[in-house]
GUVO-898886 format. One line per field, with one value per residue (C-alpha): x, y, z; residue number from 1; residue in three letters. Coordinates in nm, 4 decimals. Layout:
N
X <- c(X  ...) .
Y <- c(Y  ...) .
Z <- c(Z  ...) .
k <- c(NUM  ...) .
r <- c(ALA  ...) .
This chain:
98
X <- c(-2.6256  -2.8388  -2.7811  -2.8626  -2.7336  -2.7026  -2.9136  -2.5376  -2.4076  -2.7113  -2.6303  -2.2844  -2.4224  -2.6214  -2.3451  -2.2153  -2.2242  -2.4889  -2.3037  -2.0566  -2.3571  -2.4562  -2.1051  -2.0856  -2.4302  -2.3656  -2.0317  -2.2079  -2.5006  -2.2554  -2.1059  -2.3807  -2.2532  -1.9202  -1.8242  -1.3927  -1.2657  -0.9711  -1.0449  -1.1496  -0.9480  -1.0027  -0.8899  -0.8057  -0.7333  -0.7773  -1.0008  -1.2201  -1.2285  -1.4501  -1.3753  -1.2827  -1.3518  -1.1718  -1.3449  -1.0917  -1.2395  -1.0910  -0.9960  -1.3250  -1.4224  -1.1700  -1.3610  -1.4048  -1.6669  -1.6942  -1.9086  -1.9224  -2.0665  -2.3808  -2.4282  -2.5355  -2.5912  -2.3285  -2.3548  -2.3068  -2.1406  -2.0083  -1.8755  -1.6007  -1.3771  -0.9955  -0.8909  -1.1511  -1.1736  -0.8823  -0.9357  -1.0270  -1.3294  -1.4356  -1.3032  -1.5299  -1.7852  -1.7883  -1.7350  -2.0649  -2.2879  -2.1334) .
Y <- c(-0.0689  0.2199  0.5634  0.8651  1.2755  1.5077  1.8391  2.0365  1.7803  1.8546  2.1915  2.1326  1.9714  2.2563  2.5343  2.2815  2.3764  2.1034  1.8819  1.8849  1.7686  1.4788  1.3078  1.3917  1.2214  0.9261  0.8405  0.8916  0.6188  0.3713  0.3945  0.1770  -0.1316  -0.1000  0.2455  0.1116  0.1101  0.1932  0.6007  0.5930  0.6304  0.7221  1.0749  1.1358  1.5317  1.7598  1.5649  1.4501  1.0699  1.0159  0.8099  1.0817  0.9408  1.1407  1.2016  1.3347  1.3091  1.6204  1.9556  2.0768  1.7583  1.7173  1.6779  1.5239  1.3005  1.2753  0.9857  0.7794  0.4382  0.3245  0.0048  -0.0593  0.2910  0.4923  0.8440  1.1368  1.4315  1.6785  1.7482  1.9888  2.0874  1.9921  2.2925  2.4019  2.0191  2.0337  2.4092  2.4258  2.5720  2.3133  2.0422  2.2229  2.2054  1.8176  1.8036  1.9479  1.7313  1.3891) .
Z <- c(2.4000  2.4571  2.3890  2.6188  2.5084  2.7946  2.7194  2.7055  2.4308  2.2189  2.2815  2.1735  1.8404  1.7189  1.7270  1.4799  1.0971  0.9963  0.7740  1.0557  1.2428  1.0088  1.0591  1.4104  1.4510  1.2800  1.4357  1.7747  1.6443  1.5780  1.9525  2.0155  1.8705  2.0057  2.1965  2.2833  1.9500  1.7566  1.8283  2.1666  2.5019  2.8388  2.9172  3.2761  3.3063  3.5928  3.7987  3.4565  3.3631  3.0687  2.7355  2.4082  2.0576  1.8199  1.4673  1.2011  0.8547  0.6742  0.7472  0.8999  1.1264  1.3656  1.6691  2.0038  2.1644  2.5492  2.6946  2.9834  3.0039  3.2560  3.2641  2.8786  2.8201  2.6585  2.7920  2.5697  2.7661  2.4927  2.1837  2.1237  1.8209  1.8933  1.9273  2.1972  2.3420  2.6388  2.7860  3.1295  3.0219  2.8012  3.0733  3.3340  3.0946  3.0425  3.4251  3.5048  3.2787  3.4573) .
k <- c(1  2  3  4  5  6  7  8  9  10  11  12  13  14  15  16  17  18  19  20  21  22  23  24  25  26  27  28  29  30  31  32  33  34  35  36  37  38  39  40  41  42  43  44  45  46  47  48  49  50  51  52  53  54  55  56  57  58  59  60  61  62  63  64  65  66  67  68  69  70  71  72  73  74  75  76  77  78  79  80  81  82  83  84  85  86  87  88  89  90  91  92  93  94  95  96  97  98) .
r <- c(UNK  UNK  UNK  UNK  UNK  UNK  UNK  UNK  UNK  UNK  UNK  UNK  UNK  UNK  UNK  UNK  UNK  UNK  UNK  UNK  UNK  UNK  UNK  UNK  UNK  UNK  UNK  UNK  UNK  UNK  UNK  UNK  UNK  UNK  UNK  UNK  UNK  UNK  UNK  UNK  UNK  UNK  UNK  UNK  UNK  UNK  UNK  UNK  UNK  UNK  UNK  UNK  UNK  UNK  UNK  UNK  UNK  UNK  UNK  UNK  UNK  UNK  UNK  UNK  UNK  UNK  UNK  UNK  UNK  UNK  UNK  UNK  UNK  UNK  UNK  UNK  UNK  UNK  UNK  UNK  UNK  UNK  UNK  UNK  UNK  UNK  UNK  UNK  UNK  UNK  UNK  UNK  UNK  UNK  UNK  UNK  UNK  UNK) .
């Protein structure tokens, strides 16, 4: 598959501490051999329907991945820390680059 990042997800990425980055990154590559695994689901919340892959490594990665898929492109919307990932802001956010 293909892999497209919306301007606002790279945006997303580089208020990220950079080692933070790195794993974010690389766990985003890899959706392009096989984007519905074991740590992806479909969220459907206030009007938003995008997949979530949820990347828990240690203490400081526990973060979310919003995508969409296009066809064979997998569409990278956002990336937001758990704790930040389900506010209406952050949903409104995610909305906007769809």
């Amino acid at each position: 598959m293909k892999l497209e990042i919306r301007e606002g997800a790279v945006e997303d990425l580089k208020q990220l501490d950079k080692t933070i980055q790195k794993q974010v990154r690389d766990e985003i590559r890899e959706l392009k051999h096989g984007p519905l695994g074991e740590n992806t689901s479909l969220l459907s919340k206030q009007g938003l329907e995008v997949f979530r892959l949820k990347l828990k490594n240690n203490d400081e990665l526990d973060h979310r991945v919003f995508f969409n898929l296009d066809g064979d492109t997998v569409v990278i919307l956002g990336v937001e820390h758990r704790d930040n990932a389900y506010t209406q802001e952050s949903i409104e956010k995610i909305k906007s680059r769809n």
